[in-house]
MARGU-938270 format. One record per residue (C-alpha): residue in one letter; y, z, x. Coordinates in steps of 0.5 Angstrom, whole numbers, padded with zeros to 4 digits, always signed. Last residue first. Example, Ala and Ser with C-alpha at 12.3 -4.5 7.8 and 13.67 -1.06 7.14 Angstrom:
s-0002+0014+0027;a-0009+0016+0025;
***
This chain:
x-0065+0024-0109;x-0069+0030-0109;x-0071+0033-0103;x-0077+0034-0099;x-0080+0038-0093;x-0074+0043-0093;x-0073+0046-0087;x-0066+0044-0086;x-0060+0039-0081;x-0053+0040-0082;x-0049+0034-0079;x-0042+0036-0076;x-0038+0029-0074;x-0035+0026-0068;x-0031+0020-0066;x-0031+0015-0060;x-0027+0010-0060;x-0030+0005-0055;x-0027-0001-0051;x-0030-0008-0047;x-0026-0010-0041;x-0022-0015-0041;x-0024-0023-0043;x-0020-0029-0042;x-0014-0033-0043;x-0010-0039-0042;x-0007-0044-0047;x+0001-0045-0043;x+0002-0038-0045;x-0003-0033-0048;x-0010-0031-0050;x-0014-0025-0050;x-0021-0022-0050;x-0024-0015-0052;x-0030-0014-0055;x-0029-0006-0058;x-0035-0001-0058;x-0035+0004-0063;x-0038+0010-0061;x-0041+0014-0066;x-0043+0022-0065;x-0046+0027-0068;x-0045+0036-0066;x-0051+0038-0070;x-0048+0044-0073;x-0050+0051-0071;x-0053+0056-0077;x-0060+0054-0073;x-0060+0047-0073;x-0067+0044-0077;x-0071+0040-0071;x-0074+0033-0072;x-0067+0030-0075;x-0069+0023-0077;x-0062+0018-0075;x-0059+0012-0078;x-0058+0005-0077;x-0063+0000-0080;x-0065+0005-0084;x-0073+0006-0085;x-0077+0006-0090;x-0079+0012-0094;x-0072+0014-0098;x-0071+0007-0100;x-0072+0008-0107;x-0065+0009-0110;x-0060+0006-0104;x-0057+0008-0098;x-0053+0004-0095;x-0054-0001-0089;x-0052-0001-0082;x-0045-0004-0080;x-0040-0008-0083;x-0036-0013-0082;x-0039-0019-0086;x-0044-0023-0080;x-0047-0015-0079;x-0044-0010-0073;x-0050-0008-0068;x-0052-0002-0069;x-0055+0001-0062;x-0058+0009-0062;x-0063+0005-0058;x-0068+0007-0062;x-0065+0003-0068;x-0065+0007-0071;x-0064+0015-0068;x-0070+0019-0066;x-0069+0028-0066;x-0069+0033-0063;x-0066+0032-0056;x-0060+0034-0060;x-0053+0031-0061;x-0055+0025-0065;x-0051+0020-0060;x-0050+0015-0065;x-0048+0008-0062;x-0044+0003-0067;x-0043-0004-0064;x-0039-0011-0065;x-0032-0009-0067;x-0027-0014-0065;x-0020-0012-0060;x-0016-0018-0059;x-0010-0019-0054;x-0004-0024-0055;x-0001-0026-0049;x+0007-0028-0048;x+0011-0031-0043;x+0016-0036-0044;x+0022-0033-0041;x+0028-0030-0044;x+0024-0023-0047;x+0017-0022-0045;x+0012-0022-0050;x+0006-0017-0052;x+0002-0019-0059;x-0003-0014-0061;x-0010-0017-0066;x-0015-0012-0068;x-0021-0014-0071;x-0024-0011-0078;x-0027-0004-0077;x-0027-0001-0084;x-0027-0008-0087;x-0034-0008-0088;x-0037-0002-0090;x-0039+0003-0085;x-0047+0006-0084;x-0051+0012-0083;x-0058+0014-0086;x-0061+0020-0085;x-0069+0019-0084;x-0073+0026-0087;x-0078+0028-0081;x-0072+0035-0082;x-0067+0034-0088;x-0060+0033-0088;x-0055+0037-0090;x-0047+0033-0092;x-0048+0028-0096;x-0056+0025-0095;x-0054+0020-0094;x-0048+0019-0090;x-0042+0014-0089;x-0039+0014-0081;x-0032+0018-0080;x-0025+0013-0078;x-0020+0013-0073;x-0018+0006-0074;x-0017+0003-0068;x-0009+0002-0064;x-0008-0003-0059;x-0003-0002-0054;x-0007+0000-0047;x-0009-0007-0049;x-0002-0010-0050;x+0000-0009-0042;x-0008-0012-0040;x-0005-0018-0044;x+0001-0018-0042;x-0001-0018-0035;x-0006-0023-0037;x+0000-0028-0038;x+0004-0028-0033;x+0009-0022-0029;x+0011-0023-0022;x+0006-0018-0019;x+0007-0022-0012;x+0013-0026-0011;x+0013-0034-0014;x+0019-0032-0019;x+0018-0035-0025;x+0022-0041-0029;x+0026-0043-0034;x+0034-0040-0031;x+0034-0040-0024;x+0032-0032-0022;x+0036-0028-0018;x+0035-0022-0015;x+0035-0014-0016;x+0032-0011-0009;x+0024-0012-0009;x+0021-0005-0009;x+0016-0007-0014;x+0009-0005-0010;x+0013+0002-0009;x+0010+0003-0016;x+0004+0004-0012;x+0005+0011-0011;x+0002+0013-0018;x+0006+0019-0023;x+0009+0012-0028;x+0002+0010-0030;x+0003+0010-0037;x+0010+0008-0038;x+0008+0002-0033;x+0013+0000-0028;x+0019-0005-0028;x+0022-0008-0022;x+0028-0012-0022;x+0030-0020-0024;x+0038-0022-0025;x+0038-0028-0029;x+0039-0036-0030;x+0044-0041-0031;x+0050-0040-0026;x+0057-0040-0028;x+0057-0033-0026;x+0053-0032-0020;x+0055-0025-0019;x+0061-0027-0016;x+0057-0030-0009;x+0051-0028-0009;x+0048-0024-0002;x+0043-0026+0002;x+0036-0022+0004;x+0036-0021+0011;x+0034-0014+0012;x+0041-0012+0014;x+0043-0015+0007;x+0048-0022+0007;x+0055-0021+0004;x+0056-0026-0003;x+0062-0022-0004;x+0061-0020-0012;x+0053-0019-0012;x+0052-0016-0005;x+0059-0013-0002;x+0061-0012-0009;x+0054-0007-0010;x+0053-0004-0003;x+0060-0002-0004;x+0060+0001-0011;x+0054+0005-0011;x+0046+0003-0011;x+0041+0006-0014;x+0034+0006-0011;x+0027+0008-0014;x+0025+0003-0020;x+0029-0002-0016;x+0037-0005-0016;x+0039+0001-0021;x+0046+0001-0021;x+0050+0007-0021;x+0056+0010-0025;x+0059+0017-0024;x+0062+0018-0017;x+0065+0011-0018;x+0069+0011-0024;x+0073+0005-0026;x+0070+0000-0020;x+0063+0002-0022;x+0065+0000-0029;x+0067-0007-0026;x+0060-0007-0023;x+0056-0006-0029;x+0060-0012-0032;x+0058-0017-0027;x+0052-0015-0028;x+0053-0017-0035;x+0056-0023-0034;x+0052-0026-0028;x+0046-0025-0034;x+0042-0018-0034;x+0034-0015-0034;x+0029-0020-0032;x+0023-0017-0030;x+0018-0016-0025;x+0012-0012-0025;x+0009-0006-0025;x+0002+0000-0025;x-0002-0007-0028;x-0007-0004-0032;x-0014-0001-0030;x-0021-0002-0029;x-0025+0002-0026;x-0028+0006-0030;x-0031+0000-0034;x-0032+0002-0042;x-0024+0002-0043;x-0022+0007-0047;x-0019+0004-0053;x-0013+0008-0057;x-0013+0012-0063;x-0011+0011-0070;x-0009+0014-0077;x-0010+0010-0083;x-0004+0006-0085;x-0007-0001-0084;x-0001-0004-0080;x-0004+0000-0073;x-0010-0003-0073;x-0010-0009-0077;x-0008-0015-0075;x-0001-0018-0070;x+0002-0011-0069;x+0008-0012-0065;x+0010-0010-0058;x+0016-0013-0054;x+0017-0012-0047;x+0022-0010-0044;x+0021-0005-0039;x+0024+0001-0036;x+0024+0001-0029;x+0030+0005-0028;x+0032+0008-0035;x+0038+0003-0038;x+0044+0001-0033;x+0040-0006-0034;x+0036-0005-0039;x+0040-0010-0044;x+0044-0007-0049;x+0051-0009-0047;x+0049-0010-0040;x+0056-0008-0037;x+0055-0001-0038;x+0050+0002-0043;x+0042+0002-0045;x+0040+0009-0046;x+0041+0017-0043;x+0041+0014-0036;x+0041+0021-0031;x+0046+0021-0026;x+0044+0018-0019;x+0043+0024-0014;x+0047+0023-0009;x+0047+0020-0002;x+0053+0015+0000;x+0059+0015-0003;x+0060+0008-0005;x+0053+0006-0003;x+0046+0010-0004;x+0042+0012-0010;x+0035+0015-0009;x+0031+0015-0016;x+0025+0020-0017;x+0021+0016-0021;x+0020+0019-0029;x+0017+0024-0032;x+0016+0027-0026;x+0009+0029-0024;x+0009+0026-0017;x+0015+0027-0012;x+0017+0022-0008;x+0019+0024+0000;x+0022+0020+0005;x+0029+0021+0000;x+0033+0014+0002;x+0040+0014+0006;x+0038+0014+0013;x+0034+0007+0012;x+0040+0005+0008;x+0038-0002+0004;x+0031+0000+0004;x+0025-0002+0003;x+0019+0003+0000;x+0012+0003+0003;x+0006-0002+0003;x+0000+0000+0000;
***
């Protein structure tokens, strides 16, 4: 992991603490080290831009496309089946027009000891730094080269580092520590962790939102010992989650879709055998998983469901059914792919008695 660059080698805080809600900031220009006031909203000359917003906030749109969080039933997130797999910790954005940059820096001018400009997720600059760079057009002293008045006139944007909201304690954010730059207008910065699509989609799956909802049983409540306890969920419980992630001013955007393909019940004990035998329900070609129970079915076999061989003890059988979530994801330009398969896991009492027979 490559460590942080800086405009003032003397000035920038070697030390980062983690835990914080947000990444510590150095800022530096104008009056040399001091701690950056905290932004409360976007403000300044962005005009409702990020620019003078949190430092590395993103601005990638969110919305429900399917299901999930539109239905008005209480959602969770997905966790990941594969351990390893995690969504991108930053990448670039763009956060302000010449105007707007512009702007920042004439309130720079009017109170220098209140204003800072965010240029990297970690560092902010003064006024010096800031008019000596982006109004004068002055060279850096680690080569990059200034912008004479902002780029005013100019079609395009100034980009700047954004980090993860979810992975905000990790040191790789530092993998986006390019000073604020220009990018002309209909095109990508050719820099590592410029966004694409899959980056929005891996950005939208920790977005997706699954209904959070109990199995149906029978027999209700009790089940009996040597007795199958059928288990199902009727379709459109669990219909598919569509989330749409799109980067404002580029053409950039992905759509994830999370499909339901599975129900694994874990029956809490050692005692007992789940249908299939793998605790494995596969979803049906309508949506639903298993089967009802019906009148005269209580001698054959569920397609999903469990037979408790030991009564519980004035403690519950604590049942468990994971859902499992296919992921794939389309976006700009027809590209797509696959992501890591998601569960939800959820837990229900199950209360198992002796009696060998039971009215149904």
């Amino acid at each position: 992991m490559r460590k942080p660059r800086t405009a003032l080698a003397s000035c920038l805080l070697a030390t980062v603490l983690l835990g914080m809600a947000t990444p510590l900031a150095t800022a530096v220009g104008g009056e040399g080290d001091k701690e950056p006031t905290k932004p409360t909203g976007p403000s300044g000359g962005a005009s409702g831009n990020t620019l003078m917003a949190s430092a590395g906030k993103t601005s990638i749109k969110v919305t429900n496309v399917q299901g999930g969080g539109g239905s008005g039933k209480p959602t969770k997130s997905l966790a990941p089946v594969d351990p390893n797999w995690e969504p991108p910790v930053c990448w670039y954005e763009p956060v302000a027009t010449p105007e707007q940059l512009k702007g920042a820096v004439d309130k720079l001018k009017k109170n220098p000891n209140e204003n800072l400009v965010p240029v990297t997720p970690s560092l902010s600059w003064g006024e010096d730094l800031m008019v000596d760079h982006y109004e004068k057009g002055k060279t850096q002293s680690t080569g990059d080269e200034g912008y004479k008045d902002f780029n005013i006139g100019k079609k395009g944007m100034f980009w700047r580092g954004v980090i993860n909201e979810a992975r905000r304690d990790e040191l790789d954010y530092f993998d986006c520590e390019k000073n604020l730059f220009w990018q002309d207008a209909g095109a990508i910065p050719k820099i590592a962790n410029a966004p694409d699509p899959e980056v929005l989609a891996a950005y939208a799956y920790d977005k997706i939102k699954v209904p959070e909802t109990e199995v149906e049983m029978k027999p209700e409540g009790k089940s009996t010992v040597n007795l199958p306890t059928w288990v199902w969920l009727d379709k459109g419980k669990f219909e598919p989650v569509k989330v749409r992630a799109e980067l404002p001013h580029t053409n950039l955007y992905a759509e994830t879709t999370a499909k339901p393909v599975s129900l694994h019940l874990d029956p809490g004990t050692a005692d007992a055998e789940t249908f299939p035998a793998d605790g494995e329900c596969a979803v049906n070609e309508d949506g639903s998983i298993g089967a009802p129970y019906t009148k005269g079915s209580s001698k054959e076999d569920p397609p999903c469901g469990i037979t408790y061989l030991r009564a519980t003890g004035g403690e519950p059988y604590r049942l468990k059914a994971s859902i499992t979530w296919e992921i794939t994801w389309e976006g700009t330009g027809g590209a797509g792919g696959d992501l890591p398969n998601g569960t939800f896991e959820g837990t229900q009492d199950v209360d198992v008695q002796e009696i060998q027979s039971i009215n149904r």
